[in-house]
C-alpha positions in Angstrom: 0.0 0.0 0.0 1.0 3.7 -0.7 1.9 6.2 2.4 1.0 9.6 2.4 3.4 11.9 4.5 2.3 15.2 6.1 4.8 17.5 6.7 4.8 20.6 8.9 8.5 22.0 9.4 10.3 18.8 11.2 7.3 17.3 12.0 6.5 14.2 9.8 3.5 12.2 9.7 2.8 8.9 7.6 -0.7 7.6 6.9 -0.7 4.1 5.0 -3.3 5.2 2.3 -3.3 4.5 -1.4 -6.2 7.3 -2.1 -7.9 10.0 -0.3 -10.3 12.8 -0.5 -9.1 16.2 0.6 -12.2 18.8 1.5 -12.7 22.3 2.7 -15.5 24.9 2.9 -14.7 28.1 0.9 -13.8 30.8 3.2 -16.3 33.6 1.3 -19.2 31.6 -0.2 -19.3 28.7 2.4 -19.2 26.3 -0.4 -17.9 22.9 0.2 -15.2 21.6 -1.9 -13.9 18.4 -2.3 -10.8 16.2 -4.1 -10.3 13.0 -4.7 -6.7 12.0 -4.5 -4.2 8.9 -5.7 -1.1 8.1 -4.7 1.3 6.4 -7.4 4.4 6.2 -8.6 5.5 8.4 -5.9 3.2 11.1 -7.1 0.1 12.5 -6.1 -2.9 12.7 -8.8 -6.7 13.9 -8.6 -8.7 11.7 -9.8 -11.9 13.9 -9.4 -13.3 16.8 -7.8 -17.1 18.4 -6.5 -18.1 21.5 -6.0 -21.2 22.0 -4.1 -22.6 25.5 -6.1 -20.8 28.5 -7.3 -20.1 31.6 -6.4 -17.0 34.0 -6.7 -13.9 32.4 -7.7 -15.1 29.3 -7.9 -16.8 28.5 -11.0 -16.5 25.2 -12.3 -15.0 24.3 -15.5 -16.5 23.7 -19.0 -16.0 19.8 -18.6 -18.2 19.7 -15.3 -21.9 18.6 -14.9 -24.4 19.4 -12.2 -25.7 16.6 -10.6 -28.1 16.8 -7.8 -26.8 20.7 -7.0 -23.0 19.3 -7.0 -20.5 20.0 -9.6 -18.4 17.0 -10.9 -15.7 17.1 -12.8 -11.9 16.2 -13.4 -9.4 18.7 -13.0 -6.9 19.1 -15.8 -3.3 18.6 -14.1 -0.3 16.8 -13.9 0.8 14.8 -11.1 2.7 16.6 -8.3 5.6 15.5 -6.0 3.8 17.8 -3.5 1.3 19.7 -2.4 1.1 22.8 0.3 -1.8 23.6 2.2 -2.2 26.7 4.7 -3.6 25.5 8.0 -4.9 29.1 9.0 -7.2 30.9 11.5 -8.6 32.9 9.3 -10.7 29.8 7.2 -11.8 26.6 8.1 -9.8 23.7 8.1 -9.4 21.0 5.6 -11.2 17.4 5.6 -9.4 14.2 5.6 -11.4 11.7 3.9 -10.9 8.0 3.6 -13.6 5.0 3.7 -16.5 7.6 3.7 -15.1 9.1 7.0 -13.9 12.3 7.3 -11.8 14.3 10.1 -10.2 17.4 10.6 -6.7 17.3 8.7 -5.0 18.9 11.6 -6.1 16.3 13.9 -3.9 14.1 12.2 -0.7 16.1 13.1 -0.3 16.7 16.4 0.9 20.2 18.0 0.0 21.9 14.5 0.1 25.7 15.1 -1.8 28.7 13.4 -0.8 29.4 10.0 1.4 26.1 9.6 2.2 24.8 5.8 1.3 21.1 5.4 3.1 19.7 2.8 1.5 16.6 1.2 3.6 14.2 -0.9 4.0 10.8 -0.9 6.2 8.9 1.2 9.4 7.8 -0.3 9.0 3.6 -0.9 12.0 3.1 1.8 10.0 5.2 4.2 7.2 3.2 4.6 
């Protein structure tokens, strides 16, 4: 199985995970937003994404549909080695999603403080 590591300056931690969904509510139109994640090759990928509505900045793209109020698309990128997310005071925090459970991102990392950078990436193969 693949390992996703979260890091936040020296602190590292692994989850043994092969995909993931990554959510958050937008901090202006309190809109959620979701991301569905793979792990492979030592890359991360999204596989698909929701948006629930739109509203400033976050119109969905020509390729979505609307199903049952809920945009659905895929987004158009690459992999990435890694990604950075802002854990701030200022918005809510992000989701952590796996087996249709979700939980607070920074739970998963203890001691987190304000304003911290996550970086997500997956875990090296000898790491795990």
């Amino acid at each position: 199985m693949s390992t996703l590591c979260l890091a936040v300056g020296k602190l590292l931690v692994t989850i043994p995970v092969a995909s993931f969904t990554l959510a958050w509510t937008h901090s202006i139109e309190k809109t959620r937003w979701e991301e569905d994640w793979q792990i492979a090759g030592g890359q991360l990928s999204i596989s698909a994404a929701r948006i629930k509505g739109s509203g400033a900045g976050m119109e969905p793209p020509a390729n979505a549909r609307l199903e049952a109020g809920t945009w659905h698309y895929r987004p158009d990128m690459p992999p990435m080695r890694s990604v950075r997310l802002t854990h701030s005071t200022h918005a809510a925090g992000y989701e952590f999603c796996t087996d249709g459970r979700c939980q607070p991102l920074a739970s998963l990392i203890p001691g987190i403080g304000d304003n911290a950078i996550i970086e997500m990436s997956a875990c090296p193969e000898n790491s795990q």
